[in-house]
N, C-alpha and C positions, 0 to 999 in steps of 0.2 A: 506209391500214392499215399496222401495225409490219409490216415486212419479218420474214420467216424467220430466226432465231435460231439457228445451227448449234451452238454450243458449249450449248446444254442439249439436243441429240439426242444419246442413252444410244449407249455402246459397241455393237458390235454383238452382243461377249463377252457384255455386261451384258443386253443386248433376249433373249439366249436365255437366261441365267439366270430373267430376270423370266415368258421365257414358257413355261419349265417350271415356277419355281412355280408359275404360277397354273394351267398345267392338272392340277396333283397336288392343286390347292385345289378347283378347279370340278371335280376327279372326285370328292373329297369330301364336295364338299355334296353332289353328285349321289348318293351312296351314303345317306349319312344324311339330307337331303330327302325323297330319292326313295323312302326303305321304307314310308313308310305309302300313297305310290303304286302301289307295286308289290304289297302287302298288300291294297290295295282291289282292285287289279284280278284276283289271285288268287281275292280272296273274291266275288265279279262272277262269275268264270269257274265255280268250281269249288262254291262251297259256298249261295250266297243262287239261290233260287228267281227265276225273272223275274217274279214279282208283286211282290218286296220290293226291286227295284233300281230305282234312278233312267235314265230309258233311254237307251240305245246311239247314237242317235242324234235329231237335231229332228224326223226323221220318224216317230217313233216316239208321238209325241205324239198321232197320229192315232188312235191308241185311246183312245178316250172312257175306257174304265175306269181306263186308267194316267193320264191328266191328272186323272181326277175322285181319283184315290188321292193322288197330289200335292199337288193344290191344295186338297183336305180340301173340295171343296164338289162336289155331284150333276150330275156331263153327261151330256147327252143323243149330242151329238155336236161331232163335232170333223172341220174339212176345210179346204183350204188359201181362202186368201181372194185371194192375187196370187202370182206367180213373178216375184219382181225379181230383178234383177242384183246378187253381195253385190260387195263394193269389199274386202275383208278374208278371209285364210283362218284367223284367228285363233280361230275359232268355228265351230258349225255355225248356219243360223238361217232362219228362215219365216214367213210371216203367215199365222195364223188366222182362222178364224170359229169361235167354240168357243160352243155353245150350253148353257146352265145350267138347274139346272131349281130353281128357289126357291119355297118353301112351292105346287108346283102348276104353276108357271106357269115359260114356256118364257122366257128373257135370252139375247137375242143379244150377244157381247161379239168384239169385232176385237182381236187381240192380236198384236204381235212376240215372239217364241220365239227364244230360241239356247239350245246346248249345247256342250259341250266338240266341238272343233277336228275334223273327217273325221280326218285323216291322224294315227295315232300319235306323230310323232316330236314334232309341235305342240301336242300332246294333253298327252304327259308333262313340257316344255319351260315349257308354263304353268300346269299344275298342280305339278308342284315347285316351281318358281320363287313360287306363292303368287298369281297376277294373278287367276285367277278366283275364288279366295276373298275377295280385298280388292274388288272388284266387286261380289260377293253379297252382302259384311258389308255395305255399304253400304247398298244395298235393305234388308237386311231388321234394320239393329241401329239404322243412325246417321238419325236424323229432320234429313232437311233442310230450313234455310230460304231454300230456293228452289224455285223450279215443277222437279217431275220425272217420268216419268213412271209413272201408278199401276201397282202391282204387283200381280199375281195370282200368281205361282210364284216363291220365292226360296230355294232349296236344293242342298246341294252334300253332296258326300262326298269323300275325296282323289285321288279321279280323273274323278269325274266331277261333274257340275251341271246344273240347268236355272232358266234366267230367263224368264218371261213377264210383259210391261206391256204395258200399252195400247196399240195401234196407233195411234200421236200423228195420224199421216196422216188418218185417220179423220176427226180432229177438225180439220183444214184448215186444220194449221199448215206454218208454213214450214221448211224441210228447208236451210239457205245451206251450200255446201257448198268446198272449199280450191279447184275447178279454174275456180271463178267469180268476180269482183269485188263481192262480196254487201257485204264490209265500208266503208262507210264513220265518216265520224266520230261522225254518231249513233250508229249498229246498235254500232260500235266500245265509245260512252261504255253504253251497254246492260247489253254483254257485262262490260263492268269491274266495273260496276254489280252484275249479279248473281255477280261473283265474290268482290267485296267484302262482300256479304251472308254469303256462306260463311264468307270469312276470320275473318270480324268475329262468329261465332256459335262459335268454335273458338278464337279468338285466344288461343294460350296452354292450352288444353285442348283435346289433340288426342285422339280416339278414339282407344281402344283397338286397333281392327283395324286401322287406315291402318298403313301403311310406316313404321320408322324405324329408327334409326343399326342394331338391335340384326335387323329384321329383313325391311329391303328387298332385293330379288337383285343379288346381285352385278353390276357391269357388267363384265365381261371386256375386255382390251386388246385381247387376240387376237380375239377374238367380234368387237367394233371394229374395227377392224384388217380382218377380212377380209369384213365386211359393207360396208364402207366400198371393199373392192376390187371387188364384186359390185355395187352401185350404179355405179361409173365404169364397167365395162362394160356393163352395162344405158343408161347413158344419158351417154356419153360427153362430153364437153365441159362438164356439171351444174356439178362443182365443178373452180376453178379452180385451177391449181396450186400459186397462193402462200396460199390457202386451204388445198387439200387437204394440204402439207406441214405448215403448223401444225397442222390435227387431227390429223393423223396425231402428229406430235410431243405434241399433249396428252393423248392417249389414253395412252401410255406416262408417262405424269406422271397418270395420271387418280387415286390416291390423293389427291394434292394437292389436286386439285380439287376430288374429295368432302371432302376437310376443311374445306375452304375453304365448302363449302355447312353444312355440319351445325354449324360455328362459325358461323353467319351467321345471329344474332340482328333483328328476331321471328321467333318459331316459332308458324305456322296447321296447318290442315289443307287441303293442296292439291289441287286434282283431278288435276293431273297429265298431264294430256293435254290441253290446251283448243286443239287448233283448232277451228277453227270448225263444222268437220261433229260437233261433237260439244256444239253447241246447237240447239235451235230456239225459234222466234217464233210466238207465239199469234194468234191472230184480235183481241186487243188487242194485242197490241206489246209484247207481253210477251218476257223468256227466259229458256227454262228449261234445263237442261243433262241431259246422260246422259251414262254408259262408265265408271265411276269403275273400271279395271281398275288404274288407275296413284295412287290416292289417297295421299298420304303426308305426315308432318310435315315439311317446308319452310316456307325463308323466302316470303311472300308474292309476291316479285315473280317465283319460280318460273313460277305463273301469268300471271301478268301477260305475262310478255315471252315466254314460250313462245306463247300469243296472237297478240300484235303479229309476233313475228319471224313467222312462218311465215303466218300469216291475211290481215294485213293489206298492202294492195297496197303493195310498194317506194315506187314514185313518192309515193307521199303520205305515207309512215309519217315519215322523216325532217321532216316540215313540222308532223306530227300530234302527234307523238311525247312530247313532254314537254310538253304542254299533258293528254295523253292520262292520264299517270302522276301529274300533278297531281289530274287529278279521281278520280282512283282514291282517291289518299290524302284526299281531302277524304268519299269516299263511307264510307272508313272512319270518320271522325268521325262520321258523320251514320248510323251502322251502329252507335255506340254504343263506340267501341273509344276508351278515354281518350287524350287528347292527345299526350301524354306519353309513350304506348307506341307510337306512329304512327311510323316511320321516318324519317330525314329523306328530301329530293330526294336530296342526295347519297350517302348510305344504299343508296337505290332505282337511283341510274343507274351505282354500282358493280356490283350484282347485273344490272343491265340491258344490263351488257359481258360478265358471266362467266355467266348463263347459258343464252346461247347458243351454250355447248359442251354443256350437255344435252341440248337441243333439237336442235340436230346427232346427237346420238347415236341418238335416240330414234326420229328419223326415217332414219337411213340401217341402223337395227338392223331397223326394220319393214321398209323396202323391197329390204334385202338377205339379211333369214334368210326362208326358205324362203316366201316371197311374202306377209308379214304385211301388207304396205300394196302396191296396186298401182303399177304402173312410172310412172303417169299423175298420182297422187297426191304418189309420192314427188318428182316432179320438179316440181308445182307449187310444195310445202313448200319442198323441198334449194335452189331458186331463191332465196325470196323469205328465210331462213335468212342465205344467202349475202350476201347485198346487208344485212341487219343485223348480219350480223360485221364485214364490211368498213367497214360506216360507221360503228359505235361504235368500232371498232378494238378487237375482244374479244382479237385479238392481243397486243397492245400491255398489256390488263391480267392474260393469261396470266404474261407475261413479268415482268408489276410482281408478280405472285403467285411466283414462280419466285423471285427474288431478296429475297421477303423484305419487299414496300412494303406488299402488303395481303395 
């Protein structure tokens, strides 16, 4: 990997200049974001009756009358079905048994429920910010073509929300999840597979609701910056120094980098998040994905190498790797997307160095702001992250981006 580059670390004058602007910027959005948050939750407290409100919490669901007001169809009743362990405080969430009552006759149906975050400061953080609406829109505006799974509650207001699908468990599929070796080269060519479906059904017309240049959330340096110092003490030794000195240096560069993504022709519609806990496998061998919190217009191999870096096991990805991102691009041909508009390899293994400074951010912003990804999560990701910056040498094409190559 390119060695640490000291003459493009900013002054020290210049690092407090840059991180007072942006706290007088990010108190800004927060101001004008956050009023129709603040306006909902007023109108919540003070003026809407608790018949007419979306509820307070996933346990709240437990009244038959407020999920049957909801979801617009007759329950009889509603009760928990399992108490699992959640892996995320980003949400609140619980499995049902919710019984229906159609033309007469009693429907058992098993559902997963989440609502907005327990803790306020998480609550307001991702609802300003936009993540549970682009999550919702998703459910209930964008028809995907790929397996996901079915809805029965998709509605939201600006502070609050509730989702309920299908309890996929139910149906005795498989759950692969980042702290296990689930991925190999099949499951691997699968997952691409159904990523390339999506790409290939948007390519070039991206939803409306997804993320883009005009109105995805800010990444803050400083937010970086010091999530990135609350992961190193969380779990010491994670990242390595000549690692952690280059993020830390591109996060203070992070403009550039977002330019460098939003100028970085094709433009799909990306999920955003894809590791791997965030598909599953059918009783045929199928995969179908969920979480779209993070959807947005990106270049395709956003996805792609956000996947591979963090999912896929170190020891093999390097052997895997560009045999992997070939069949991707072949799966888009065969996905309908003309020839011609298919990236090249070298297209793809440019994006395949630079963005795994995303994927770094995304996973030490979850595992270092107020416990969004667990400590045991974060450090299977931050590991396997590490070991694909190092070996592409994402350094090396920070630095070709810094001066100007690409």
């Amino acid at each position: 990997m390119t060695t640490y580059q000291s003459k493009f670390e900013p002054s020290l004058l210049l690092k407090l200049k840059i991180a007072t602007v942006e706290q007088l910027y990010c108190l800004y959005l927060i101001i004008i974001k956050g009023l129709p948050f603040v306006l909902d939750v007023l109108k919540n407290r003070f003026l809407l009756s608790k018949e007419k409100q979306l509820p307070s919490s996933v346990a709240s669901l437990l009244d038959h009358n407020l999920y049957s007001r909801i979801s617009g169809r007759k329950v009889k009743k509603v009760e928990y079905s399992d108490r699992l362990e959640q892996h995320a405080n980003s949400t609140d969430r619980a499995w049902f048994k919710v019984t229906y009552v159609n033309n007469g006759k009693e429907e058992e149906s098993y559902v997963f429920a989440k609502t907005q975050a327990k803790t306020f400061f998480v609550r307001a953080i991702m609802c300003i910010f936009d993540v549970y609406r682009n999550e919702l829109d998703t459910y209930a505006n964008v028809k995907m073509p790929v397996l996901t799974p079915g809805v029965h509650v998709a509605t939201w207001t600006p502070s609050r929300f509730v989702l309920a699908m299908d309890d996929l468990r139910k149906e005795k599929v498989e759950f692969p999840n980042l702290w296990e070796k689930h991925v190999d080269k099949a499951l691997g060519k699968k997952v691409l597979s159904t990523l390339s479906k999506i790409h290939a059904k948007f390519w070039g017309n991206v939803p409306k609701g997804a993320w883009n240049d005009k109105t995805r959330p800010y990444k803050g340096k400083v937010m970086g910056l010091y999530t990135l110092y609350v992961v190193n003490k969380r779990c010491p030794g994670l990242i390595p120094d000549d690692v952690c000195k280059v993020f830390s240096q591109a996060l203070w560069h992070w403009d550039t980098i977002r330019d460098f993504y939003s100028r970085s022709y094709p433009k799909t519609m990306c999920h955003g998040d894809t590791h791997i806990g965030n598909f599953y496998i059918t009783k045929e061998g199928e995969v179908g994905t969920f979480d779209f919190q993070c959807k947005a217009e990106e270049h395709p191999m956003r996805d792609v190498t956000y996947f591979l870096s963090c999912s896929y096991p170190e020891e093999n990805l390097e052997r895997d790797e560009k045999e992997l991102i070939r069949y991707y691009l072949s799966e888009l041909e065969a996905n309908g997307v003309p020839k011609s508009q298919i990236p090249s390899f070298e297209n793809c293994w440019l994006q395949y160095r630079m963005q795994p400074f995303y994927t770094m951010y995304a996973f030490i912003f979850s595992g270092g702001f107020s416990d969004l990804m667990d400590p045991h999560q974060t450090n299977c990701g931050v590991k396997r992250i590490v070991a694909h910056f190092q070996r592409v040498d994402s350094a090396g094409a920070f630095y070709d981006l810094l001066e100007g190559k690409s």
